[in-house]
C-alpha positions in Angstrom: 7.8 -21.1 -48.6 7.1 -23.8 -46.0 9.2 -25.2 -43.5 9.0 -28.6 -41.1 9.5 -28.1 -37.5 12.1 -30.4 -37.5 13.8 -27.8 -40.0 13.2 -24.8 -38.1 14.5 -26.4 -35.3 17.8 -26.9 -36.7 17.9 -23.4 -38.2 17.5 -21.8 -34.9 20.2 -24.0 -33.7 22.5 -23.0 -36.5 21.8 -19.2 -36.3 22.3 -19.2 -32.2 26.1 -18.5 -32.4 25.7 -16.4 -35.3 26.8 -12.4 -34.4 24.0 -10.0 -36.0 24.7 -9.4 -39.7 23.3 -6.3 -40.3 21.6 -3.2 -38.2 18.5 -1.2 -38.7 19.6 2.0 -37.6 17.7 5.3 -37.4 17.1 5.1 -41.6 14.8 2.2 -41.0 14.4 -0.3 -43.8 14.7 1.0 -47.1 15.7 -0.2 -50.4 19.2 0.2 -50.2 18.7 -2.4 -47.2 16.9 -4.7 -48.8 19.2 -5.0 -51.8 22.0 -5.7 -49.4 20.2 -8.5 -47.9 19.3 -9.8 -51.4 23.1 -9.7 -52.4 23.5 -11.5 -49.0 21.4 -14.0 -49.5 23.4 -15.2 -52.8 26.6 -16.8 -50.6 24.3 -17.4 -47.5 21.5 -18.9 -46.2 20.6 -17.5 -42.4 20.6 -14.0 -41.5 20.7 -12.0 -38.3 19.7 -8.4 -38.0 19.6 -6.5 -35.3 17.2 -3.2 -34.5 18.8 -0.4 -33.5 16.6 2.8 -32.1 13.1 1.3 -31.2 11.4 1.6 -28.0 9.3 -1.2 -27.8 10.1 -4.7 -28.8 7.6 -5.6 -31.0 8.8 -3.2 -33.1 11.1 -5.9 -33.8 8.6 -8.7 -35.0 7.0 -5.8 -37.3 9.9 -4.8 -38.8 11.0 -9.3 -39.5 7.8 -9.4 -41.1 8.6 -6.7 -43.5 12.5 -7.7 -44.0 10.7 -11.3 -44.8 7.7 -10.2 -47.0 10.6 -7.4 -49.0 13.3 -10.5 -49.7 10.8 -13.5 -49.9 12.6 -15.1 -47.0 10.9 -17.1 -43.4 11.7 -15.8 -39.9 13.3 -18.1 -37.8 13.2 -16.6 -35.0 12.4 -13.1 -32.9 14.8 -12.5 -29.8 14.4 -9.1 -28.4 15.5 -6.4 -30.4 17.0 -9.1 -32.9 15.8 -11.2 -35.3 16.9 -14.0 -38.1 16.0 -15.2 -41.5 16.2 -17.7 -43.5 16.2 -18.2 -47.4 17.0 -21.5 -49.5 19.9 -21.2 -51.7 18.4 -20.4 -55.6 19.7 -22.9 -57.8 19.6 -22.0 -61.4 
C-alpha cells in the first residue's frame, strides 16, 4: 500500500491527539494481539500502540514493522516508545 506525502502528513496530524490504543506488554506481539488490531481496524482507521518493557528505543521501530507487515497496515509514524498505524477502511 502506497501513500502521498501530502497524505501522511495529514495522518500524523490526525493521530497526534490520539491516546495510545493498545500496549505491548511483557507477552510481546502475538496472535491474540494481532487479531485485536485486525477487529480494530474494522470501525477505524489510525492506531496508536504503545511499547511497554523495552530498553532501547528501536525496539520500537522493530516491533511497527512487524505490527505492520502481521495486519497489512503503513506506519505513520515512530515516537519513542510509541508508534501509529494506519489502514484504509476495506470496502466490500
Amino acid at each position: 500500500m502506497n501513500i502521498t506525502k501530502q497524505k501522511l502528513k495529514e495522518l500524523k496530524k490526525q493521530a497526534n491527539p490520539l491516546k495510545n490504543t493498545f500496549n505491548i506488554g511483557k507477552t510481546g506481539i502475538t496472535t491474540n494481539f494481532i487479531k485485536q488490531i485486525n477487529e480494530y481496524f474494522k470501525t477505524h482507521e489510525i492506531i496508536k500502540i504503545k511499547i511497554l518493557n523495552v530498553e532501547e528505543k528501536s525496539q520500537t521501530l522493530e516491533s511497527a514493522k512487524i505490527v505492520s507487515q502481521k495486519t497489512n497496515s503503513i506506519i505513520v509514524e515512530v515516537k519513542g516508545f510509541t508508534f501509529t498505524i494506519y489502514r484504509e477502511f476495506q470496502t466490500k
